[in-house]
C-alpha positions as CSV (number, residue, x, y, z in Angstrom):
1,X,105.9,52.1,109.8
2,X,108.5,53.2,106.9
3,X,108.8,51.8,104.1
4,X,110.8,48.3,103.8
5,X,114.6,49.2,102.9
6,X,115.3,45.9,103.5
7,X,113.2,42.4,103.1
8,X,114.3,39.0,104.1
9,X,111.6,36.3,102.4
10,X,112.0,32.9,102.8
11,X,115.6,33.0,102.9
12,X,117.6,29.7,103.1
13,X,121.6,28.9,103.3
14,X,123.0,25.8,103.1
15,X,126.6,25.1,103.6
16,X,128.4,22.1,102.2
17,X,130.8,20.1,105.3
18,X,132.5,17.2,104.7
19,X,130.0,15.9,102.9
20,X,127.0,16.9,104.4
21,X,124.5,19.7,104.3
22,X,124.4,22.1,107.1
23,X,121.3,23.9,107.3
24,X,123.0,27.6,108.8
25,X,119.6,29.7,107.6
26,X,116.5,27.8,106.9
27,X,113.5,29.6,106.0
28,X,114.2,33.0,107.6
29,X,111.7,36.1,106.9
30,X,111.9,39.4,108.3
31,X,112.1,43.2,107.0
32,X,113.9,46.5,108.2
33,X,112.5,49.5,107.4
34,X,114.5,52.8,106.6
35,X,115.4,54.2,109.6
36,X,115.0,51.5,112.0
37,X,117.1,48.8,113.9
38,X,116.4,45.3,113.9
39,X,118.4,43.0,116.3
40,X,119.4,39.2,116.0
41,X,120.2,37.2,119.2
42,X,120.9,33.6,119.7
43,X,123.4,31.4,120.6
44,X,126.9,31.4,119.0
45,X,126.1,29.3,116.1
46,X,122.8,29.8,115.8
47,X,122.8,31.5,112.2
48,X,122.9,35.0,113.0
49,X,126.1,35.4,111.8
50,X,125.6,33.6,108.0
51,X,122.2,35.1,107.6
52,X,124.4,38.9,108.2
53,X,126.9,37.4,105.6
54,X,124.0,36.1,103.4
55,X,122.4,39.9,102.9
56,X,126.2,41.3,101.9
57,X,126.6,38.2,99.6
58,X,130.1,37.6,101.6
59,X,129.7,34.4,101.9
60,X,132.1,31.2,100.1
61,X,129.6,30.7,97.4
62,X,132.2,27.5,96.3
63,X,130.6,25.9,99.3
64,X,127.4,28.1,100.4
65,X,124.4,28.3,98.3
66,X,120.8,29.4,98.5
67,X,118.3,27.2,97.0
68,X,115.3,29.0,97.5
69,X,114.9,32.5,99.3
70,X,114.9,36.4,99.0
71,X,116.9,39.7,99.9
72,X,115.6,42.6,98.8
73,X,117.4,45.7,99.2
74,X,115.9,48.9,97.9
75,X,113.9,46.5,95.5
76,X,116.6,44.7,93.8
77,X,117.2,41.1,95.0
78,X,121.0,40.8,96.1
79,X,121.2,37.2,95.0
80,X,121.1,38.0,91.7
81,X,123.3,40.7,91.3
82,X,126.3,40.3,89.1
83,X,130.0,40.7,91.2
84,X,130.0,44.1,89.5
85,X,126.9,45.1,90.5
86,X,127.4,43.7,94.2
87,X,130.8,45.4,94.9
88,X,129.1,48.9,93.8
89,X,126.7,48.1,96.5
90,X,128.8,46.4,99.5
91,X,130.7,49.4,101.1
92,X,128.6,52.6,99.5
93,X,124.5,51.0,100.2
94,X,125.6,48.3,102.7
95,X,128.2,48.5,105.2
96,X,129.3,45.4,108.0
97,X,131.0,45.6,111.0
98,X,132.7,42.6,111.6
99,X,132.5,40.3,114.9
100,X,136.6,40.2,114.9
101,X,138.6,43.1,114.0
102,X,142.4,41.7,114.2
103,X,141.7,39.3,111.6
104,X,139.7,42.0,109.6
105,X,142.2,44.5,109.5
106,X,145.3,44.4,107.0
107,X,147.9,44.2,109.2
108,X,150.5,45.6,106.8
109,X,148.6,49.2,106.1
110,X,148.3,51.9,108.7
111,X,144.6,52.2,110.0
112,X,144.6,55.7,107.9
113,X,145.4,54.0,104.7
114,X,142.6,51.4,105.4
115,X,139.2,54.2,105.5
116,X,141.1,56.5,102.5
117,X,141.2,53.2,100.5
118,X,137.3,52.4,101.1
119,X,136.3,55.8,100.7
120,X,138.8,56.3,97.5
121,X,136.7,53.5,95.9
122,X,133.3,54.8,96.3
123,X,134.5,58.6,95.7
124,X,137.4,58.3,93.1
125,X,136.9,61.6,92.4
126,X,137.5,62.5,95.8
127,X,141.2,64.0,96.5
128,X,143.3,62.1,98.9
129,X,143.6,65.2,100.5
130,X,139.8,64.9,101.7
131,X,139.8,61.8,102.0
132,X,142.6,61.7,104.8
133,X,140.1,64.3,106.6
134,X,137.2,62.5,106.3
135,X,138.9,59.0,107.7
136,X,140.6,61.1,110.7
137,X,136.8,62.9,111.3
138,X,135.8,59.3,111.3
139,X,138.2,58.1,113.9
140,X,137.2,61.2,116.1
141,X,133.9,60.6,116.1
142,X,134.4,56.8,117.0
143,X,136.3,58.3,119.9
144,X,140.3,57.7,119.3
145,X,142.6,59.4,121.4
146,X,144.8,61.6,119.2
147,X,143.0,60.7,115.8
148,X,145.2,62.8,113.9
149,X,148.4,61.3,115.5
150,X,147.2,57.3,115.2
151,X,146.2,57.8,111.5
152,X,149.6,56.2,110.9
153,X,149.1,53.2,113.6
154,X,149.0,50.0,112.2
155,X,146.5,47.6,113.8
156,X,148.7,45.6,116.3
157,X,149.5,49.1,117.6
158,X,146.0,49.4,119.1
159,X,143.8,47.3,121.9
160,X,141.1,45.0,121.0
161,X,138.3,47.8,121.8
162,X,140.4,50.3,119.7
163,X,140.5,48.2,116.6
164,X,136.8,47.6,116.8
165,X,136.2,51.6,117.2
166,X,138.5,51.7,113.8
167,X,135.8,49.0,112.1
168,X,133.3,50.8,112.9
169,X,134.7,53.9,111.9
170,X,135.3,52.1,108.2
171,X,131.9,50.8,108.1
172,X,130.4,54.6,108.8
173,X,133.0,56.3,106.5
174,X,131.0,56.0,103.1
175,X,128.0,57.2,105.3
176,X,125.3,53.6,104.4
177,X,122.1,53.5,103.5
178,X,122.0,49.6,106.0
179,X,124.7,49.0,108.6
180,X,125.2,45.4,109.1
181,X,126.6,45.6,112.5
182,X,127.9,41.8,113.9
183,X,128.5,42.2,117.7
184,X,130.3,45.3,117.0
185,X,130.4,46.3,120.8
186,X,132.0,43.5,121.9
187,X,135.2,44.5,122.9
188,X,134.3,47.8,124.1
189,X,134.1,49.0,127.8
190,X,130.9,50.3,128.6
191,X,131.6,54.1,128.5
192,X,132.5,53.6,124.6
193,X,130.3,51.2,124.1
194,X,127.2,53.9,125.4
195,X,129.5,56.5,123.4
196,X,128.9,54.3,119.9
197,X,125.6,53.2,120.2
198,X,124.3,56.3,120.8
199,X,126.7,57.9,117.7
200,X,124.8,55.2,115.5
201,X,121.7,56.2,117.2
202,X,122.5,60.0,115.8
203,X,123.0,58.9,112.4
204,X,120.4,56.8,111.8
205,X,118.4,60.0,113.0
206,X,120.7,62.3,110.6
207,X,120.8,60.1,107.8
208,X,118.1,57.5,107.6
209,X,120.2,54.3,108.0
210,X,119.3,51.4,109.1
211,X,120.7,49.1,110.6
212,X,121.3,44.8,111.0
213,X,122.6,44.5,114.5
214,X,123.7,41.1,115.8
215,X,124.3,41.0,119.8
216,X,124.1,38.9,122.6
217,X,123.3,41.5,125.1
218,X,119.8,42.0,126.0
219,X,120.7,45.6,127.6
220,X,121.8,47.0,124.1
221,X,118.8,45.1,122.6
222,X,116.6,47.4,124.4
223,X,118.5,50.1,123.8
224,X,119.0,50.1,120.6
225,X,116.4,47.7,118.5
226,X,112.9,48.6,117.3
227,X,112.0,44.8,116.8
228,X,114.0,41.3,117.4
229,X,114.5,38.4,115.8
230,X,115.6,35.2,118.0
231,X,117.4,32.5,115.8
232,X,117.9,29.0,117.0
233,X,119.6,25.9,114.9
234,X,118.7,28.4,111.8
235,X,115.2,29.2,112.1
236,X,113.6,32.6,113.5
237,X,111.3,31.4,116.3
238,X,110.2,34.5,117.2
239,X,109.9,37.9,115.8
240,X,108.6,41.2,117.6
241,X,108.3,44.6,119.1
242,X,111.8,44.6,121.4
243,X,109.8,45.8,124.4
244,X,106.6,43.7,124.1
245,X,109.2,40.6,123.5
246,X,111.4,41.4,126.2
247,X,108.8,41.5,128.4
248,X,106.8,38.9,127.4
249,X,108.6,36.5,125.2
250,X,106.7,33.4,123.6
251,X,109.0,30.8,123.0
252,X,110.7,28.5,125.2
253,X,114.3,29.4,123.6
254,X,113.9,33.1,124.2
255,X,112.3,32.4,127.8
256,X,115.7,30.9,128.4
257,X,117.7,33.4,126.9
258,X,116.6,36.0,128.9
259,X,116.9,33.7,131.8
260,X,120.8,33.4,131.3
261,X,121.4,37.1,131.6
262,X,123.8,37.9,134.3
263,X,121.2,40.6,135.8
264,X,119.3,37.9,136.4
265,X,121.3,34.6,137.7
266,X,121.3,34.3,141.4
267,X,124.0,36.0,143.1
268,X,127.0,34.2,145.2
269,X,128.4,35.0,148.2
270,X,132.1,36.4,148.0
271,X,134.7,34.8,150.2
272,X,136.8,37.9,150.6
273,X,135.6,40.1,153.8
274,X,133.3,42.8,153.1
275,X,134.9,45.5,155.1
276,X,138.5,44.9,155.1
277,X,141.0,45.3,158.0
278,X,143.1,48.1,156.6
279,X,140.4,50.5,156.3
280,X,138.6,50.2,159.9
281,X,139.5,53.2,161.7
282,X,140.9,54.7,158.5
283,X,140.6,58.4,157.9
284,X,141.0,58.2,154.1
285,X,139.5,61.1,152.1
286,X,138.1,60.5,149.1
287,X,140.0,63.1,147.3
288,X,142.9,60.8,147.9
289,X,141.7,58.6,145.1
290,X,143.0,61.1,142.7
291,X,146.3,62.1,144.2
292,X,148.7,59.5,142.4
293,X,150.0,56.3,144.3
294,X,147.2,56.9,147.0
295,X,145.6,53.6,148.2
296,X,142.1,52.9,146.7
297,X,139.2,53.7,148.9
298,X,137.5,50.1,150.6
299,X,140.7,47.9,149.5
300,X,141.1,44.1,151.1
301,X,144.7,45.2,151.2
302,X,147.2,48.0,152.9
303,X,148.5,51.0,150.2
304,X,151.3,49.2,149.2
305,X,149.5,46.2,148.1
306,X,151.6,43.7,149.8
307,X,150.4,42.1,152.8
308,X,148.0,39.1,153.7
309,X,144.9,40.4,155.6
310,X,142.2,38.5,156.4
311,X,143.5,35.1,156.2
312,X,143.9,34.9,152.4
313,X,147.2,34.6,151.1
314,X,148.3,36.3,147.8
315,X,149.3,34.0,145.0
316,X,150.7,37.3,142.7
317,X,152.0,39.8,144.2
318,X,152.5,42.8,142.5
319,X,154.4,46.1,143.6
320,X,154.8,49.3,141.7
321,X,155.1,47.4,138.0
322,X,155.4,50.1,135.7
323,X,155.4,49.6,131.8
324,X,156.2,52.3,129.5
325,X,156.7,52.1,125.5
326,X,159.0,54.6,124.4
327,X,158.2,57.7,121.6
328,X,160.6,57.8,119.4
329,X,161.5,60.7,116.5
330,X,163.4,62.0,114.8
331,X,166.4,60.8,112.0
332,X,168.4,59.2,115.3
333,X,164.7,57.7,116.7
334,X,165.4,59.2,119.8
335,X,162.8,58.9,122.6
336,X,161.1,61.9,122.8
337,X,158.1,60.6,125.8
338,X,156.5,57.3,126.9
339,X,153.7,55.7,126.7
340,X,152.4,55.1,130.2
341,X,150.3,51.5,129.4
342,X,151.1,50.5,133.5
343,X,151.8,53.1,135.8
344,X,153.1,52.5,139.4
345,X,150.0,49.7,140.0
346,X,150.4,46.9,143.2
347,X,148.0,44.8,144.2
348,X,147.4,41.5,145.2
349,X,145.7,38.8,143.8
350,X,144.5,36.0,146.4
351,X,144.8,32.4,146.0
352,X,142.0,30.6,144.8
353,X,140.1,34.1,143.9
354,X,138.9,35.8,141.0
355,X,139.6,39.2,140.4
356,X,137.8,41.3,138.1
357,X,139.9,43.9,136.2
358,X,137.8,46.7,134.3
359,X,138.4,50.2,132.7
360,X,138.3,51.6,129.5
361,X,139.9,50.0,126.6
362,X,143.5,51.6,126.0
363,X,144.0,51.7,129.9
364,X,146.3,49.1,130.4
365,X,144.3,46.4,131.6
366,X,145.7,43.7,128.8
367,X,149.3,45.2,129.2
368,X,149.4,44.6,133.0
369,X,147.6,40.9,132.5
370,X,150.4,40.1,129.7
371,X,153.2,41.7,132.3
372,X,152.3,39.4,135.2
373,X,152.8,36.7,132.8
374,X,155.9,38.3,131.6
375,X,154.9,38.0,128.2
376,X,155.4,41.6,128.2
377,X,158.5,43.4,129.7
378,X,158.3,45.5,132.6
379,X,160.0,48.7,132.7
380,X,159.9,48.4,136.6
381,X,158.4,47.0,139.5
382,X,158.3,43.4,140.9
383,X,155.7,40.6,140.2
384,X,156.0,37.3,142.3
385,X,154.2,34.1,142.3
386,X,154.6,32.2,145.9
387,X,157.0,34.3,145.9
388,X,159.1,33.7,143.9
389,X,160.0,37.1,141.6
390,X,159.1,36.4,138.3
391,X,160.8,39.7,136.3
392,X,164.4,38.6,137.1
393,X,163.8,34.7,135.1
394,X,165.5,34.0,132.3
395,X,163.8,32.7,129.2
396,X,164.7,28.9,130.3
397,X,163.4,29.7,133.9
398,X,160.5,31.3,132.5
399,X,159.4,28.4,130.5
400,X,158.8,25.8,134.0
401,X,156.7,28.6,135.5
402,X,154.5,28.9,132.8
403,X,153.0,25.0,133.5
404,X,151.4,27.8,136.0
405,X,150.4,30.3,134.7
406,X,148.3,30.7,131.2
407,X,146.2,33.2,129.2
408,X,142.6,32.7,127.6
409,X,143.2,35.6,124.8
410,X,140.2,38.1,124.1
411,X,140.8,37.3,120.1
412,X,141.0,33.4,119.4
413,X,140.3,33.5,115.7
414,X,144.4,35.5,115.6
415,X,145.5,33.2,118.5
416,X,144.8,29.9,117.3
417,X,147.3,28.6,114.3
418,X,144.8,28.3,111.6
419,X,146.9,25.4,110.3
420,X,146.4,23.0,113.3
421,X,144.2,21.1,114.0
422,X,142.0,21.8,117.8
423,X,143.7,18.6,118.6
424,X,147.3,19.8,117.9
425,X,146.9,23.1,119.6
426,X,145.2,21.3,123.0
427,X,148.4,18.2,123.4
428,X,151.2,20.2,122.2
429,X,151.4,22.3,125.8
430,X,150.7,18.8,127.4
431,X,153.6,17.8,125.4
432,X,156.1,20.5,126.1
433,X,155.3,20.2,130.3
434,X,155.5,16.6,130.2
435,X,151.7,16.1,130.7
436,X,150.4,12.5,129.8
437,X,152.5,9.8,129.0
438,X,151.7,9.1,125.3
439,X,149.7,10.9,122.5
440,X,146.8,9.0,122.9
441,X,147.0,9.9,126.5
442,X,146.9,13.2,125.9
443,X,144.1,13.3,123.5
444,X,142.0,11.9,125.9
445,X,142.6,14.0,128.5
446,X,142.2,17.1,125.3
447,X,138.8,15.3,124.7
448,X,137.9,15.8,128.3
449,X,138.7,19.5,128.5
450,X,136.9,19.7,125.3
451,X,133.8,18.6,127.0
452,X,134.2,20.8,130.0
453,X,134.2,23.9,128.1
454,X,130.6,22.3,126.2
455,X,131.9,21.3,123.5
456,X,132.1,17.8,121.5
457,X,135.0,15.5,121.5
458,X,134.9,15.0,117.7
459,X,135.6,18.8,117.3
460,X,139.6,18.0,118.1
461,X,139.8,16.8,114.6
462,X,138.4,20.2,113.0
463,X,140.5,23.5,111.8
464,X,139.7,26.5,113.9
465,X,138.1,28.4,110.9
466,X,135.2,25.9,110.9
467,X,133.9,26.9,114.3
468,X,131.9,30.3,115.2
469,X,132.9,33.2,117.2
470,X,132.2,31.5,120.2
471,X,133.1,28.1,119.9
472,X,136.6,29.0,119.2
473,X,136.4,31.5,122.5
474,X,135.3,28.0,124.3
475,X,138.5,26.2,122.7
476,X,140.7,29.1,123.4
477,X,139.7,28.8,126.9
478,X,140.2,24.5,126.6
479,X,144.3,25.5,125.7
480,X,144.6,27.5,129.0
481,X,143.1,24.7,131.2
482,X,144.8,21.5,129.7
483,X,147.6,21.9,131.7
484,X,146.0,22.3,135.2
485,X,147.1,25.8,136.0
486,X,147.1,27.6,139.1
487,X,146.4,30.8,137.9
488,X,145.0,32.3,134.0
489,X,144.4,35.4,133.1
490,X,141.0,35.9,131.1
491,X,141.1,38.5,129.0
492,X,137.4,39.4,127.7
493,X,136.9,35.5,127.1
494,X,133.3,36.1,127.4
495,X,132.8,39.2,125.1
496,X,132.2,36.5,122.1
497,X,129.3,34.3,123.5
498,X,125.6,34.6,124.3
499,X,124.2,35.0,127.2
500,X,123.4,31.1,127.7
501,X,126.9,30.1,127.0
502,X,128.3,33.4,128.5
503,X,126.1,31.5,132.2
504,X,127.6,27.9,131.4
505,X,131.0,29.5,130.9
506,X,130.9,31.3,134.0
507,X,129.3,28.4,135.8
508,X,132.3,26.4,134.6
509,X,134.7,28.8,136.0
510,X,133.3,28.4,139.4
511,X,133.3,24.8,139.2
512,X,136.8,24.8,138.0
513,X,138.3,27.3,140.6
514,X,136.3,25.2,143.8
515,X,137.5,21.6,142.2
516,X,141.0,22.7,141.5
517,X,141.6,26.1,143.5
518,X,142.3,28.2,141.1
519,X,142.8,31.6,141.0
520,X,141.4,34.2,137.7
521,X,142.8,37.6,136.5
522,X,139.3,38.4,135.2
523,X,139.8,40.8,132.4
524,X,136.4,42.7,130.7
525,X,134.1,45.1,130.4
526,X,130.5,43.2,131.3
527,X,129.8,44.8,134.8
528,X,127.0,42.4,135.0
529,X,129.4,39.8,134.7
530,X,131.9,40.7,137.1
531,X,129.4,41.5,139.8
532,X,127.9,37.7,139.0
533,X,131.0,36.4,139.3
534,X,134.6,38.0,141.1
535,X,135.4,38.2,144.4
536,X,136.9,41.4,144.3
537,X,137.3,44.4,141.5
538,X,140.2,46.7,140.4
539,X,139.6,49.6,138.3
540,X,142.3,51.2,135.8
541,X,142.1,54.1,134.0
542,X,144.7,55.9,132.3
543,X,147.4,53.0,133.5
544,X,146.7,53.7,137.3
545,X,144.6,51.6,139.6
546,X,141.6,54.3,140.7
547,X,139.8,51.5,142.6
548,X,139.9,48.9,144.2
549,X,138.0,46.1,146.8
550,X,135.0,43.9,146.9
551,X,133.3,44.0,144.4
552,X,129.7,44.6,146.1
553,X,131.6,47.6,147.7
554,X,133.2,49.1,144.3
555,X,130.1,47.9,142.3
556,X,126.9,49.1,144.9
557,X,129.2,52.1,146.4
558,X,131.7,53.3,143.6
559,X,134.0,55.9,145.3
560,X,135.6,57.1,142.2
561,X,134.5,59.4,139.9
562,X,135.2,57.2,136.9
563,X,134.0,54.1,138.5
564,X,130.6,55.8,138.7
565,X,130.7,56.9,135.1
566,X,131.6,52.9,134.3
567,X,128.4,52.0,136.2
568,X,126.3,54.7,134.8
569,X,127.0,53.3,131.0
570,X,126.2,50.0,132.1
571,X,123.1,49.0,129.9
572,X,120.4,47.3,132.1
573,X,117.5,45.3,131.3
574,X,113.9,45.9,132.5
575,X,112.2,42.7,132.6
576,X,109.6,44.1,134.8
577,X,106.2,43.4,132.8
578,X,104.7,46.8,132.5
């Protein structure tokens, strides 16, 4: 083995809450030696998180302390370095990759500005000249489109996967000697996701870094770590080689994690046909798939996406929805070209279904969600629910549909005010749609959703900054379903939590949609997930729809060539005991 870069001993964080202590890291040992990766999984609020935090000295030492504990990096123990001291370490020596990039990211400096200032302060005698180079190498080799032309992007300017690609490329920019790296694939798709880990793969074997990696997916686990740690209510219960752990894990807690993975939770019988109508008898070629506006090889539906076939009726209709953002330059900002987010894409989404949509982050999946919703603009094209054309409302009209339609956002730390309380932000939408006849009427029926989505009723009183990554995913989720909708778009609303709340999450969907017939835009990149739990799949890329059908037919016989490279990337877990 190498020799220790970094040591955990005994280490122990208490956090002061109303009151009372909370034990977030109690007695937590473990080492990482140069070179290596050593992974942290458990459930969202488990400690994993905190004890990341802890190492870098980030945490709010005005209510965190340490009373007795260790961290050792390169010898020196971080705990009792001077603020001095720590800031010439945090950025140069230790790097983090944060869980939620939107509220990471200055939003009032241009991604460019945001690497030259981090590696400015650990080279100042660099020239900004070179530095500019180095942060646009950086965003190349984290995979941007057009690094040289984003440099000037600010961060509401890019999608959720793109901001987390601009983290990482911060964290790697001063090239550290320990990468702290807290669920840093998230939001990615799984071609990027495979692109990343095996980047940080190459320069841990270029450089000698190591590397802190907090997850909740067992397939990059086995990818990527060398040993794992398993945290539960603060403590590591078990600590070992990744493969002999993986295989044959110890404790109860980790038995159960692994259990929870989608690989491995029975699959469900879809209720949409198979082998659709349309495409008996049909002499599609696959080198239609390619040919814009061509139908999608094994689709439930006909090419223009409209009718009802096999006896499930379409509660959003979508035909030929286009929506482009213009390029403007020049003195006069004329448009120059367009981006192309949604190009020419209909489909239908049945009633009381749930569709998974999937592709590459940057190919329009969250625009065309957010333009079925109309919360953004279409250039052209026609959306309808029952019907009913929904591009033509005005703002007022808009307002009664939306009782109908809601969205469970992929970033609930930036859409949840941080100034209300869970409470206020569950009853005001019952309030504005005339939902429950009184507040206290309301709060009950808030306290019930809370307890749907697992969590406690007491938590409607609490601030959303007091919650982890996934508990506020879980009340995010909560806003969409207080006011009974017929149909919510998801987007990535599972990308935050572990496997054992990602199952109960799912689990609730499925309860929800057969109580109350309700019908799921499923937005994301977890394969495993989608082939767990939609009914049928859709496949962007580039703004187009490449695929589409069941999703046992796009998923176990992928027609198009990038639906097969999605697959490919998808990082399985062996459970096989060898």
């Amino acid at each position: 083995m190498n020799q220790p870069l970094l040591e955990v001993r005994n280490l122990h964080t208490y956090l002061q809450s109303g009151g009372e202590v909370v034990k977030a890291v109690d007695d937590v040992s473990f080492t990482i030696p140069q070179g290596e990766t050593f992974c942290l999984v458990g459930e969202s609020g488990s400690g994993k998180s905190i004890t990341a935090l802890s190492v870098i000295c980030l945490l709010p030492y005005g209510i965190a302390t340490h009373p007795a504990g260790q961290i050792l990096f390169n010898g020196q123990d971080m705990l009792k370095l001077e603020d001095d001291a720590l800031r010439r370490v945090r950025g140069s020596q230790i790097a983090m990759i944060f869980q939620e990039p939107m509220t990471s990211l200055n939003p009032v400096f241009s991604i460019g500005e945001q690497i030259i200032e981090a590696l400015l302060l650990h080279n100042p005698d660099m020239a900004e000249a070179e530095a500019e180079e180095r942060a646009i190498l950086a965003l190349e080799k984290v995979h941007i489109p057009n690094a040289k032309g984003r440099f000037r992007d600010f961060p509401h300017q890019l999608s959720g996967g793109q901001r987390q690609r601009v983290m990482i490329a911060m964290a790697l920019a001063c090239e550290p000697e320990l990468l702290i790296a807290d669920e840093p694939t998230t939001a990615l798709d799984v071609t990027v996701q495979a692109e990343i880990l095996r980047l940080m793969r190459e320069l841990q074997d270029n450089t000698g870094m190591s590397t802190l990696f907090i997850t909740h997916d067992f397939g990059v686990v086995s990818q990527m770590a060398q040993q794992v740690g398993v945290m539960q209510r603060g403590k590591l219960v078990e600590v070992g080689v990744t493969r002999d752990l993986l295989r044959r894990p110890q404790h109860d807690y980790t038995k159960e994690l692994l259990a929870a993975v989608p690989d491995n939770l029975a699959r469900r019988e879809s209720k949409i046909p198979s082998v659709s109508p349309f495409l008996k008898g049909s002499t599609l070629r696959q080198d239609q798939l390619v040919i814009e506006g061509s139908p999608p090889l094994h689709s439930p539906v006909s090419p223009n996406g409209m009718e009802e076939q096999g006896g499930f009726k379409p509660l959003i209709k979508v035909k030929d929805l286009k929506v482009w953002f213009p390029i403007k330059k020049g003195l006069f900002r004329n448009t120059v070209d367009y981006v192309k987010a949604v190009d020419n894409v209909s489909l239908n989404i049945p009633k009381g279904q749930i569709m998974a949509l999937v592709g590459e982050s940057g190919c329009g999946k969250t625009t065309l969600g957010r333009a079925i919703l109309q919360l953004e603009k279409a250039t052209e094209g026609s959306v309808k629910l029952h019907d009913r054309e929904l591009t033509t409302l005005s703002t007022s009209e808009m307002r009664d549909v939306r009782v109908d339609m809601q969205i469970a956002f992929q970033d609930p730390q930036s859409s949840l005010n941080p100034r209300l309380l869970v409470e206020t932000a569950l009853t005001e939408p019952m309030k504005v749609h005339g939902i429950g006849n009184s507040r206290e009427e309301r709060i009950e029926l808030a306290g019930q959703i809370m307890e749907k989505v697992q969590l406690k009723r007491d938590f409607l009183w609490r601030y959303p900054h007091e919650f982890s990554g996934g508990q506020r995913q879980r009340i995010g989720l909560a806003r969409a379903l207080v006011v009974n909708p017929e149909f919510i778009v998801c987007d990535e609303i599972t990308s935050a939590l572990d496997v054992s709340v990602q199952a109960e999450i799912l689990q609730l969907l499925l309860d929800i949609r057969a109580e109350n017939d309700l019908t799921l835009l499923f937005i994301t990149h977890n394969i495993a997930v989608v082939e767990y739990l939609c009914d049928q799949t859709v496949v962007m890329y580039k703004g187009k729809v490449v695929e589409q059908g069941d999703t046992a037919d796009v998923c176990g016989n992928p027609q198009h060539a990038y639906t097969q490279t999605l697959l490919s990337a998808v990082p399985r877990l062996d459970l096989a005991v060898a």
